[in-house]
C-alpha positions in Angstrom: -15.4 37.7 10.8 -16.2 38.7 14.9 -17.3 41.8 15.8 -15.8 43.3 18.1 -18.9 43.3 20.8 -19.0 46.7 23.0 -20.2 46.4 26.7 -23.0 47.6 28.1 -22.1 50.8 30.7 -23.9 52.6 33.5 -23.0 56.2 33.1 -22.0 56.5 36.6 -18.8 53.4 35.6 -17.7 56.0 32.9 -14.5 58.1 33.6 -14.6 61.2 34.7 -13.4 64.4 33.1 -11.1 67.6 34.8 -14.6 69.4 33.9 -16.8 67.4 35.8 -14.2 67.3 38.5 -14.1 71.3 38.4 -18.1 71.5 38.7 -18.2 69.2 41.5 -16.0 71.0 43.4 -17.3 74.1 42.8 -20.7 72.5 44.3 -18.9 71.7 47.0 -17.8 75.4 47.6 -21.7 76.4 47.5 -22.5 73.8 50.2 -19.7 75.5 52.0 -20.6 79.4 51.4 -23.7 77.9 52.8 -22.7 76.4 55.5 -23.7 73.2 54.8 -20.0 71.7 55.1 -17.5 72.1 57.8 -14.5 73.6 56.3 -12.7 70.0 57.4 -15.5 68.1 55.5 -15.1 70.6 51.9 -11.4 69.6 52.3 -11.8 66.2 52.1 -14.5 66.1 49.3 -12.4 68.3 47.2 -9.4 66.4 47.8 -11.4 63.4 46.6 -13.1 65.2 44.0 -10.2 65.9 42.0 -9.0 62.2 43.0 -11.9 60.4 41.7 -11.9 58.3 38.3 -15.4 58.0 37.6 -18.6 59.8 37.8 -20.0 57.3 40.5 -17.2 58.6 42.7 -17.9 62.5 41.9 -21.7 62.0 42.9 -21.7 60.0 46.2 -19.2 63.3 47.2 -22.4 65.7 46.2 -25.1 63.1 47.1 -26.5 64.5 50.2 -26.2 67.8 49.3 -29.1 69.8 48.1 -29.0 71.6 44.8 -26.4 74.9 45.3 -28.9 77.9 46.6 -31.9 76.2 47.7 -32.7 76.8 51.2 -34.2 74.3 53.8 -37.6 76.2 53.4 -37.6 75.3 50.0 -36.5 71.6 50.6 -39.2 71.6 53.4 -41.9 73.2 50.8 -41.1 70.9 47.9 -41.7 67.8 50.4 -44.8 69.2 51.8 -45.9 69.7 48.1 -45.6 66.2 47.6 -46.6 64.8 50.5 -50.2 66.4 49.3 -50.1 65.4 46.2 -49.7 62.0 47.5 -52.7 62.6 49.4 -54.7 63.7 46.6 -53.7 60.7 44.2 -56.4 57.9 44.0 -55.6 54.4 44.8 -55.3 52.1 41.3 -58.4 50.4 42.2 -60.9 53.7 42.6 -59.1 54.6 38.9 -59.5 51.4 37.2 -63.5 52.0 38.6 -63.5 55.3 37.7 -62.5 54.5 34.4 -64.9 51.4 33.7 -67.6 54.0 34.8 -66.9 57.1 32.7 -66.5 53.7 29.3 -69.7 52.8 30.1 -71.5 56.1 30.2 -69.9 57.4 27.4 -71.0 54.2 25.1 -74.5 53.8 26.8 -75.1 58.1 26.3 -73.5 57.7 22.7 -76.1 54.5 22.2 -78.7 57.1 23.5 -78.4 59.6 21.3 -78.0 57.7 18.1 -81.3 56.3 18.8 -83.2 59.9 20.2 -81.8 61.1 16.8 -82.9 58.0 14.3 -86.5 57.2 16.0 -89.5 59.2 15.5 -91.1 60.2 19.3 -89.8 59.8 22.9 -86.6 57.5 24.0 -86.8 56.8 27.4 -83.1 58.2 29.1 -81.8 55.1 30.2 -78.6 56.6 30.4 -79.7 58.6 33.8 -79.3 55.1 35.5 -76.0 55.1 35.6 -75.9 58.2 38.2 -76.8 55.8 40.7 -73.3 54.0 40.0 -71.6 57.5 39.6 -72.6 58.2 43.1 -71.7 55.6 44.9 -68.5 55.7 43.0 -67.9 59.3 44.5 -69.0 58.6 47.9 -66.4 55.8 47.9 -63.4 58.2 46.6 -64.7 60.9 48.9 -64.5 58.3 51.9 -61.1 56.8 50.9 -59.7 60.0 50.3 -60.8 61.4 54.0 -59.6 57.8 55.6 -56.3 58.0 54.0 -55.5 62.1 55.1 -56.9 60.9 58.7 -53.6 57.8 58.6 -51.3 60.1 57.3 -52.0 62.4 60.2 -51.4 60.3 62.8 
């Protein structure tokens, strides 16, 4: 006995329904209210709106067009947002280091206690030691950080 084997689909190859036809177009008549659209250019996507088949052929019609309401100020805000959180985002590198360094303090201050706590009399902190690391760690993030805001002004 064969089963009958069922393709694999991208949603956008799926057919299209009068609903998502009606939503499209009534996109379209926000880009217009807007002024984002000619009234020649919301004629011609809603005649192809309620022409297309498939959802692939609804979206490139609404593709660049923001979402309905949102003003250029907005658009402009949301790409300066993350343009600095870009910025602010450390390279892989300085956060696989980061994270090597804050394994090894935690293990070596973990080892330090559990010996402070089971010998009788002073244990030396070796732990301290690994400041040195830490801070020459931060003046390498600080210093990549400030080289990468000076490129992105330029």
């Amino acid at each position: 006995m064969a089963k009958d084997v069922v393709p694999h689909r991208d949603a956008e190859t799926l057919r299209a329904a009068d609903a998502d036809r009606h939503k499209i177009a009534d996109q379209l008549k926000s880009a217009l209210d807007e002024g984002r659209l000619s009234l020649g250019e919301y004629d011609d996507r809603v005649r192809q709106a309620y022409a297309a088949r498939t959802y692939a052929e609804l979206l490139i019609l609404v593709a660049d067009l923001p979402q309905p309401g949102v003003s250029a100020a907005e658009v402009s805000a949301r790409q300066a947002a993350e343009l600095r959180r870009a910025e602010r985002k450390l390279p892989m590198a300085l956060l696989v280091l980061w994270t090597i360094w804050g394994a090894l303090a935690a293990v070596n201050l973990m080892v330090w206690f559990l010996v402070a706590v089971t010998v009788d009399g002073y244990v030396y902190p070796w732990p301290i030691w690994l400041l040195v690391p830490g801070a020459a760690l931060g003046a390498a993030t600080v210093g990549t950080q400030a080289i990468r805001r000076q490129q992105r002004r330029r």
